[in-house]
C-alpha positions in Angstrom: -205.8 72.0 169.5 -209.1 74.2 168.9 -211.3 74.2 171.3 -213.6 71.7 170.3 -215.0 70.2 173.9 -218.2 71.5 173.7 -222.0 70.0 173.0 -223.4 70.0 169.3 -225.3 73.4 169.5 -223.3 74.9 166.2 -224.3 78.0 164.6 -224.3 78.0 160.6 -222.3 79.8 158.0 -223.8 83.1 156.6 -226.3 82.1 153.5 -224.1 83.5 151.1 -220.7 81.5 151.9 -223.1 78.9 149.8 -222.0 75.4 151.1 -223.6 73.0 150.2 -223.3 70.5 152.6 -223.6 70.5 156.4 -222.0 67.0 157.9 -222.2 66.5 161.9 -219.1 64.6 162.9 -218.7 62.9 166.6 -215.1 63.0 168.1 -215.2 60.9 171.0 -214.5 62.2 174.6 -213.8 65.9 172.8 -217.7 66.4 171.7 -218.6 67.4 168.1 -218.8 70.0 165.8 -219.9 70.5 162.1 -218.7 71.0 158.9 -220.2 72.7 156.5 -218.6 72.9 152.9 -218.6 73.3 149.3 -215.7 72.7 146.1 -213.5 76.0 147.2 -214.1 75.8 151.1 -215.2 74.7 154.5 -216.4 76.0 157.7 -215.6 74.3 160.8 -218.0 74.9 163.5 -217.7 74.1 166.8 -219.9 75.7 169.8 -219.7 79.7 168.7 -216.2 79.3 167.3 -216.5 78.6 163.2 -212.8 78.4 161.5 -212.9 78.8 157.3 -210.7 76.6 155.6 -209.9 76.5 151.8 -209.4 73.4 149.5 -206.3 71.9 149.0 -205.2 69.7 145.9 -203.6 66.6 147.0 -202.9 62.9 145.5 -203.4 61.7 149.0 -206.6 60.2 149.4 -209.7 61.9 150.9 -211.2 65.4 150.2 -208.7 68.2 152.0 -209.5 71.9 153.3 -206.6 73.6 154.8 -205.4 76.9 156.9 -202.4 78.2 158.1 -203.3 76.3 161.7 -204.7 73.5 160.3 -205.5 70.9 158.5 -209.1 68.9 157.8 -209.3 65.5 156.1 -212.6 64.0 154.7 -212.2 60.3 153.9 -216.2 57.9 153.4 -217.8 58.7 157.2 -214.2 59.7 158.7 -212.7 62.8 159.1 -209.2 64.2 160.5 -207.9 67.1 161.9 -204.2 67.8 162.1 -203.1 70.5 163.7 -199.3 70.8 163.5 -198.1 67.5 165.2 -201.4 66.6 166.6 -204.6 64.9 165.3 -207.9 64.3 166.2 -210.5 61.8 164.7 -213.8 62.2 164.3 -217.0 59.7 162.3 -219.6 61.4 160.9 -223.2 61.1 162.4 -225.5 62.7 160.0 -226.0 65.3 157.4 -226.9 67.8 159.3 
């Protein structure tokens, strides 16, 4: 799984990446990170490490980015990141 143990000290996207919206999201014992996104992609950002996803079409519920490594699920104040057969949960805690 990414490295994502580490405190919620994020950097941001470059301005012209253009998202939109900047979520913190809490993950239990593994820390946080933030997600910032728009319609076409996200930016997971955790510590110094930032990973951009792009949006995926799906029936399944829930708004979906995706990469070769991995995949992140927005669903109300809930998201999900799978990562081959692993996953990790994390609630949001403000727009950041």
């Amino acid at each position: 799984m990414i490295a994502l143990i580490v405190p919620l000290i994020a950097l941001s996207s470059p301005w012209w990446e253009g998202y939109d919206i900047r979520e913190r999201f809490l993950c239990g014992d593994q820390g946080g990170l933030v997600v910032e996104r728009n319609d076409a992609q996200a930016s997971l950002i955790s510590g110094r490490s930032r990973f951009t996803l792009f949006r995926i079409g799906s029936s399944q519920p829930g708004v979906r980015y995706g990469s070769e490594a991995m995949e992140l699920i927005l669903w109300g104040d809930n998201l999900t990141l799978e990562q081959g057969r692993r996953k990790m949960q994390c609630t949001r805690t403000d727009q950041a």
